[in-house]
N, C-alpha and C positions, 0 to 999 in steps of 0.2 A: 056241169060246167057250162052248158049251152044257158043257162039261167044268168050266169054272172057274163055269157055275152062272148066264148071263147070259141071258137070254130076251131077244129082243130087241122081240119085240113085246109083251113087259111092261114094258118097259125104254122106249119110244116112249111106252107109257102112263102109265107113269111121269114122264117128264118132259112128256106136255102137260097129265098132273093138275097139276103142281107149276106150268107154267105159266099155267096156267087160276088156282091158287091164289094165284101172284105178281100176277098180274092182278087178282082180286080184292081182295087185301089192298093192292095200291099204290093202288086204287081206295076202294076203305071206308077205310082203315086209314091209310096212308103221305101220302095228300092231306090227310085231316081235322089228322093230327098237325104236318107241315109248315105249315098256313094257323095253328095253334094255336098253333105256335112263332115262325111271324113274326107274328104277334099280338104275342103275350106279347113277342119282342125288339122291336116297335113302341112298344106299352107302357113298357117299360125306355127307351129309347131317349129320347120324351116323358117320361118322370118324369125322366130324369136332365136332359133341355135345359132342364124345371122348375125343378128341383134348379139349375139353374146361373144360371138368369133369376133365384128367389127370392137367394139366393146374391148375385150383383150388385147386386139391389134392396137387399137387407141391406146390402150395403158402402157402394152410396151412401146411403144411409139415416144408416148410422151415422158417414158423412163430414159428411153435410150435417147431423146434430146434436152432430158435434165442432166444424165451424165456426161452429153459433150457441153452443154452449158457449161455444166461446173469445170470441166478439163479445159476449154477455152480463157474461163475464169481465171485459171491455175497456171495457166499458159501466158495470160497477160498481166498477173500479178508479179509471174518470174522475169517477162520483159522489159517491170516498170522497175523493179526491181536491180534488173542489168543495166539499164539504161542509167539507174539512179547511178551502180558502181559503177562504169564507165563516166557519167558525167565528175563524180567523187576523184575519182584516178585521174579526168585529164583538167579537172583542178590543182589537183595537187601539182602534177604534171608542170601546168603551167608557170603555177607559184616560185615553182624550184627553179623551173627555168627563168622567170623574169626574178627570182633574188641572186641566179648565178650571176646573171645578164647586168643585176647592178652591181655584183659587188667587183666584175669584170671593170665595168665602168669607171666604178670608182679609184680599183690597183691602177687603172692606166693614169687615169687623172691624178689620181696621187706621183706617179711616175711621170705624168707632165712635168705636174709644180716642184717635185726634186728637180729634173732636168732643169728647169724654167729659172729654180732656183742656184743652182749647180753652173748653169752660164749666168745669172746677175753676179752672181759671187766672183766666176772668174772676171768678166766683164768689170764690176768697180774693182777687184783686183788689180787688173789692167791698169784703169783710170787712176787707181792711188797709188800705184808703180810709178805712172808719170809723173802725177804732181808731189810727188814724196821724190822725185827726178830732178825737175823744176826748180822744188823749196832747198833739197840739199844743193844744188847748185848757185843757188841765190847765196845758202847761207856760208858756205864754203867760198864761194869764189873762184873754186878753182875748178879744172871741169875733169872729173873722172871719166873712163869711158861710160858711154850708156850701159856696155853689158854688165859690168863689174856690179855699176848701179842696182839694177833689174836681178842678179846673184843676191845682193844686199837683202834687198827688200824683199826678194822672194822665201830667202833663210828666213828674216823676221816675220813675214805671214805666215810661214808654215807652222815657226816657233809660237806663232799667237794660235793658230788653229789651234795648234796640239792642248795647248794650256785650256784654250775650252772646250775644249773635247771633254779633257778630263775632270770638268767641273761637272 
């Protein structure tokens, strides 16, 4: 072997430098980088179970302000809703009250123009007492008292009423 150039007691020192060297470097070198690396994949490892905790928190997060969304929703569909039936009710409301309010109006006014009517009627009553007073006196000549008169003619307007009454 010394032909192919092998020494072997260089060759023995050889391999307990390199072992002495592996020992060394697995010692400094191969432990520092391994504790570095499960570090660092511990690290990863917690950010991503983070990463998956924030993640869930977000989805229920953003569950639980879809369902007050929707309930809010539901909450001012039912107010527009109330609003509409209240406004519906204090129409109607209204309505009954302003057709009470004319047909109030109108029973009185009507109650006017009877009234209104009720004194023209006695009123030319009156008037055609006199001059039906007047005319019999002119045509007679002679003079009755006025009450007898006023008896007279009261009898015959009431006789004329009645007859159109019952036409």
């Amino acid at each position: 072997m010394e032909q192919l150039g092998f020494h072997w007691p260089s060759l023995a020192v050889y391999l307990v430098n390199f072992s002495i060297l592996l020992v060394v470097l697995y010692a400094v070198g191969y432990k520092p980088i391994l504790r570095i690396l499960d570090q660092r994949a511990e690290r990863i490892r917690n950010s991503l179970e983070e990463a998956e905790r924030v993640k869930s928190e977000s989805e229920e997060r953003q569950e639980e302000m879809r369902r007050e969304l929707e309930q809010a929703r539901q909450e001012g569909q039912a107010l527009i809703s109330q609003a509409r039936d209240l406004a519906t009710k204090f129409k109607e409301e209204e309505r009954e009250k302003a057709a009470g309010e004319a047909e109030a109006f109108l029973a009185k006014a009507r109650g006017d123009i009877e009234r209104e009517r009720d004194n023209a009627m006695e009123e030319l009553r009156g008037q055609f007492a006199g001059l039906a007073i007047t005319a019999a006196e002119k045509v007679i000549e002679r003079s009755l008292d006025e009450k007898a008169h006023r008896e007279i003619i009261e009898r015959v307007l009431d006789e004329t009423s009645q007859v159109r009454g019952e036409k």
